[in-house]
N, C-alpha and C positions, 0 to 999 in steps of 0.2 A: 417668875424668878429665873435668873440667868444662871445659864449651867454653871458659871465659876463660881457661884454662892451657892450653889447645892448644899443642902445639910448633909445629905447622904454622902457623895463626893468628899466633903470637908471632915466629916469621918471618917471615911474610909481612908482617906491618906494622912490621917492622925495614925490611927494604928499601923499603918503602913508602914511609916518612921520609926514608931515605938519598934515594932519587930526588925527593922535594921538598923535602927541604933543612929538613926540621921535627926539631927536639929529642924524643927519642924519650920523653923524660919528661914532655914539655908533649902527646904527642898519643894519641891512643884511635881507633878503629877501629868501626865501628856494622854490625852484620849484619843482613838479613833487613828494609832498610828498603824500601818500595813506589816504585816508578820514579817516579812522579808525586808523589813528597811535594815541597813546595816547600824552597829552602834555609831560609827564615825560618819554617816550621817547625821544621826540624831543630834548628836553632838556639835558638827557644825551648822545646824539651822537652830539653836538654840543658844550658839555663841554670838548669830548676827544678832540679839537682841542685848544690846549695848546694858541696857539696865540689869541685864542678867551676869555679865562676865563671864567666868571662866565655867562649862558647866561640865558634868561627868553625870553617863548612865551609870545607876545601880544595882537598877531590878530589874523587872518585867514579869507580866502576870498575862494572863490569857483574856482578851476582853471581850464584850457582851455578845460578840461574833467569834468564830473559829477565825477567821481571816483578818483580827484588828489584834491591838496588842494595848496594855496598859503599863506607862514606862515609870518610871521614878526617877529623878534623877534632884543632884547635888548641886550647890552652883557655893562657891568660896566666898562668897559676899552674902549679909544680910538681904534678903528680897525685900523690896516694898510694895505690898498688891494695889498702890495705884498705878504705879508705873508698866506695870506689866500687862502686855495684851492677853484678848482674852483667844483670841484664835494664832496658830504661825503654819504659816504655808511653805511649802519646802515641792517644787515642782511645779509646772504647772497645768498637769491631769490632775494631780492629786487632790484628796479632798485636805482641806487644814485638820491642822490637831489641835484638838480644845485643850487648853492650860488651865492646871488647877492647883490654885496655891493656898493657904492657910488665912480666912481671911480675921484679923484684930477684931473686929467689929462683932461679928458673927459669935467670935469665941465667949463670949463674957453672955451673950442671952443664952449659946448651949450648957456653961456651967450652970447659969439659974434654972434651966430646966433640969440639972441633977444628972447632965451625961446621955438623955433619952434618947438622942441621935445615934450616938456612937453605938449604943445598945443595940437598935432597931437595925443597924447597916451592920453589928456585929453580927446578929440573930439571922438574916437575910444573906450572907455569906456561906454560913454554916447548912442553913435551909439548901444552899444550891442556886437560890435566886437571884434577881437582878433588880435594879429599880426600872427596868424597861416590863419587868414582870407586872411591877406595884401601878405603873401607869395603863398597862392593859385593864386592869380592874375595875378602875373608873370611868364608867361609860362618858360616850364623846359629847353628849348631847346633855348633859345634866351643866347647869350654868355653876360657875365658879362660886364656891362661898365659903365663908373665912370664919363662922361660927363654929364654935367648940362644939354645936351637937355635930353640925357636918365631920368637922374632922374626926371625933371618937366614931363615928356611922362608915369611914371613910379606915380607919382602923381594924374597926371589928370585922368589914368581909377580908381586910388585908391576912388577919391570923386568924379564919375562920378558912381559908384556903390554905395557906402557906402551912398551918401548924397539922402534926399529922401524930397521930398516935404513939407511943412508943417501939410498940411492937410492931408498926408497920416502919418506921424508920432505920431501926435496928435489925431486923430479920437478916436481911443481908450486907451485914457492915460495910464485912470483909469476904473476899475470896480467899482460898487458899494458894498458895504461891505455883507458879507452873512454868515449868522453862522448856518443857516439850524433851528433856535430853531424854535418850535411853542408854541403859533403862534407868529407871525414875531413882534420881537422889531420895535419900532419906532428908524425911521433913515436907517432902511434896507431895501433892496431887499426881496420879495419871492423867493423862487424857481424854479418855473417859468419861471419868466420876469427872473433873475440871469443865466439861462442857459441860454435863447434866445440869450441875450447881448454876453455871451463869447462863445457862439459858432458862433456869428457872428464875432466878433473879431478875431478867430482864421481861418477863412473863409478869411477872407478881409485884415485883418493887415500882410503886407510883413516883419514884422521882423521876428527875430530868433526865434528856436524853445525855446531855451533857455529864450528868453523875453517874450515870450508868459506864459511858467512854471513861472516866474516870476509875472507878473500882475495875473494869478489865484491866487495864492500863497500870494498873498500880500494885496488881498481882501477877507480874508476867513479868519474864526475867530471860536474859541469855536470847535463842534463836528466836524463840517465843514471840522476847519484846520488838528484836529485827524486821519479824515479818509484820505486825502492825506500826511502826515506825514507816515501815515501805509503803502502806496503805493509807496512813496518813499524809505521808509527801504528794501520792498521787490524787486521792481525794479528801481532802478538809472535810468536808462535811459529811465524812461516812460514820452511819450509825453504826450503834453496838452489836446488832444483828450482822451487819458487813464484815466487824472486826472477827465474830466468831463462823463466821464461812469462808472469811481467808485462814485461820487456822487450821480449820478441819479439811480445807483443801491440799493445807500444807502437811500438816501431821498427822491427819488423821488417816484410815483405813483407805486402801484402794479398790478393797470387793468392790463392784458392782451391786444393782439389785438383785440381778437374776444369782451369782455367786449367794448372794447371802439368804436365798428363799431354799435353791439348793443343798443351804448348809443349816437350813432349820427344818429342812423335810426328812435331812439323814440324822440330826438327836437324839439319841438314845440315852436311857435314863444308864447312868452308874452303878458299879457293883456295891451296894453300900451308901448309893445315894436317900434321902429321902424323898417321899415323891412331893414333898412342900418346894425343897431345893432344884429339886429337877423342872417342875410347872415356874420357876423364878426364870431360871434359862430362858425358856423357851418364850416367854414372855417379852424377856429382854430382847432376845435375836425375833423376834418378831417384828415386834415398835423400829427396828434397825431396818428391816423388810421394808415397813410401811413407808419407813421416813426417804430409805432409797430408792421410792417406786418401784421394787422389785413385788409388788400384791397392791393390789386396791384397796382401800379401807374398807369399802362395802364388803368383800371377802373375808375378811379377819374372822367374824362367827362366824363364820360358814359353816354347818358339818357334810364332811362326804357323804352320800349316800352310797350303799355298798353296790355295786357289780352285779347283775344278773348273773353274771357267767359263772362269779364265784361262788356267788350264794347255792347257783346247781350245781356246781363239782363238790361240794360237800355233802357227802352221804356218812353217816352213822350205822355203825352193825347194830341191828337187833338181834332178838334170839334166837328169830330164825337161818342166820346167816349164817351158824356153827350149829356142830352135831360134834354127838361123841364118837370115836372110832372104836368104841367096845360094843355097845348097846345099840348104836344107831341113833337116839332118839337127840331131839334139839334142845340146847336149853342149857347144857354141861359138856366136861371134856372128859377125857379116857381118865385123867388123875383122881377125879374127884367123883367119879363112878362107880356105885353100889348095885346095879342092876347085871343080871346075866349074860356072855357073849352073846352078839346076835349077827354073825358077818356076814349074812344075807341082807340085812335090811342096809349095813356100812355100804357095802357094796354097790347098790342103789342109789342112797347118796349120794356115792363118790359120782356115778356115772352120772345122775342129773347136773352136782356140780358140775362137772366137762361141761356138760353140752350149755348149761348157764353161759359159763368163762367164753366158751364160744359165740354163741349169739352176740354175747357182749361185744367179742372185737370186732364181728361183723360189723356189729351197728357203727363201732368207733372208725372202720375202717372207712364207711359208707361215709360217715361225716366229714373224714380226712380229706376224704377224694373231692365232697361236692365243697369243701372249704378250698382247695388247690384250687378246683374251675373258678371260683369265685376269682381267686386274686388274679388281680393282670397289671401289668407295669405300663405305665405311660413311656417311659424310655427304657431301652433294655442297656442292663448294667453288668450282665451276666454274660462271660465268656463258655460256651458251649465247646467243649473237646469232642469232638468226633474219634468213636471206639477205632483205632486200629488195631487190624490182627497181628501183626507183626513189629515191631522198632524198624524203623529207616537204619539201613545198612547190615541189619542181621541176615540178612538172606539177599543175593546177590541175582541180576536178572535171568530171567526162565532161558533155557538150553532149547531152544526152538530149531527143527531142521526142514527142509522140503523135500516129502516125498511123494510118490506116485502111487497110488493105489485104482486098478483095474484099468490105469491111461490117466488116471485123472490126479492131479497133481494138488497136497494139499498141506499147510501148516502142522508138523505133528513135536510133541514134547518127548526129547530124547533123555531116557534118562542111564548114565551111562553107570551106573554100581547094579544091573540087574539086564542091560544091555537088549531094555524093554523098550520101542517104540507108541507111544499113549496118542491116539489119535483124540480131537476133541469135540465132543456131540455132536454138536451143532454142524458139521462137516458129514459126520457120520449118518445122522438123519437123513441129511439133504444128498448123498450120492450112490450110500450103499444101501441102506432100508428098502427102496423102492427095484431096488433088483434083485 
């Protein structure tokens, strides 16, 4: 069957009409035209065809590609579909556009079948599908045949596929509306809760990828719709997944992972929280963890095992770690003490304590020192001040004079408030000592 006699086709630009109000005999249908052709193109490679006259675009719809378009257009003259080709070429890389017009003939067997056409290209619209869909279904190698079991056998896997549950069709109709401003108008979504939802939608909802760019697309408003309008200009065929990581790129948070592992490890529950809400938290900024590489998934249960070091810095007093200062004995304090003074046995006590407290810092101190030797620095990072005795400039250079002592002549420190001569060892040893 040639593509201008399509049943499906010739439905679909019946209702085409009917929804813009165009006389089904003044209008034709253009397939396979390229997104970017301008209208006054269209327009004039469709007035070269003389039987057509005067013609005007009215519509366009988005065709069985991202990159084609499907045109409507009006023409001031009755058409006659013998006269009319079935292909028009406009360029010559381009591929032709199929023409699809209304055809007489065809009309009068789709009323006796009772509208089934129209219905089936209605139903298949609605589904999301295509009749490129309906022709994937039937395998290539099964020979043609025109018997009514075929065609009902040839139906039934058509809406044995296509048709889908209610609940599965409806679950996620609609999104809720999102324009990214802050902060959030009344009546919208965050951003947020807005990703949650359509990336569960696109998880869960079995339609097409096409219906899915759809419902993003049609719940997205203001800067929102901007920044997928921009991703659409630069790639056509970007999926729904694309569309939702150029938002989260654009609106969404700039922590990093490691920011956001640091800011689930400092958490603390609320004064007044419960601890159902406070585990919700943390739950949340976790999944945020995982999904920004900031942890591994295999880490998530993890639990820490505790510390050696800590587990031994915790000591417990037992009874014998106090005594009473009245009685002596262990086990109570001087308050609560019924027993006779005994400050000879207190007094013992006390002194073992000391010498305990002592031992003890020993040990701690011994640890201190072989923990120092232990650490050593690969580069030294440490500026060392050398003790001086004095500040530079507080004391002003030594009063030195030359004198002679026994002929022998030798450096000595004059000091003149005591009008004392100080001669210096080392001089002393070596000239006078031995005589």
């Amino acid at each position: 069957m040639a593509l201008t006699k399509d049943p499906f086709l010739q439905a679909e630009l019946a209702k085409w009409c009917k929804d813009a109000g165009i006389d089904e005999t003044h209008a034709l249908m253009l397939l396979n035209v390229p997104v970017h052709t301008e209208v006054a193109e269209i327009e004039e490679a469709m007035e070269a065809v003389k039987a057509l006259g005067r013609v005007r675009v009215r519509d366009t719809r988005e065709g069985p590609t991202s990159r084609s378009l499907l045109v409507l257009c009006e023409c001031k003259q009755a058409i006659d579909p013998k006269r009319i080709p079935t292909d028009v070429s406009w360029g010559e890389k381009n591929e032709p556009w199929s023409v699809i017009v209304i055809q007489t003939q065809e009309s009068a067997s789709d009323a006796a079948t009772g509208g089934f056409t129209e219905k089936l290209a209605k139903f298949l619209m609605e589904e999301g599908k295509s009749l490129s869909d309906i022709q994937a279904l039937i395998s290539p190698h099964s020979a043609p045949d025109s018997s009514p079991e075929s065609i009902i056998r040839a139906m039934g896997e058509v809406f044995a596929k296509t048709v889908k549950l209610p609940s599965d069709s409806n679950a996620y109709r609609r999104l809720r509306t999102l324009s990214a401003a802050v902060p959030t108008p009344v009546g919208e979504e965050n951003m947020e809760t807005w990703m949650d939802q359509a990336r569960l939608m696109i998880t869960e909802c079995d339609c097409s990828e096409k219906e899915k760019r759809r419902r993003i697309v049609e719940s997205l408003k203001g800067p929102a719709l901007d920044i997928i309008r921009a991703v659409r200009f630069s790639d056509p065929e970007a999926s729904a997944l694309q569309y939702l990581e150029a938002l989260e790129s654009t609106f969404g948070s700039s922590e990093s992972g490691e920011d956001l592992y640091f800011k689930f490890r400092l958490m603390r529950q609320g004064t007044g929280e419960a601890l159902s809400e406070f585990l919700r938290r943390m739950e949340k900024t976790l999944s945020k963890v995982v999904e920004r590489e900031g942890l591994s998934l295999r880490l998530v249960d993890k639990r820490p095992t505790p510390s050696q070091s800590a587990s031994t810095s915790l000591r417990y007093k037992t009874r014998d770690d106090y005594f009473c200062y009245r009685c002596g004995d262990d086990g109570h304090i001087a308050t609560k003490c019924q027993a006779p003074p005994n400050s000879d046995q207190v007094i013992q006590k006390l002194i073992r304590s000391l010498r305990q407290a002592k031992s003890g810092k020993n040990e701690m101190g011994e640890d201190r020192t072989a923990s120092n030797q232990a650490c050593f620095s690969k580069k030294s990072q440490t500026d060392i001040y050398n003790s001086s005795r004095l500040p530079k400039g507080l004391v002003g250079p030594a009063s030195t004079v030359e004198v002679k002592l026994n002929g022998c002549g030798c450096q000595a420190l004059l000091d003149s408030g005591s009008q004392v001569t100080i001669v210096f060892d080392s001089w002393y040893s070596r000239n006078l000592v031995l005589k």
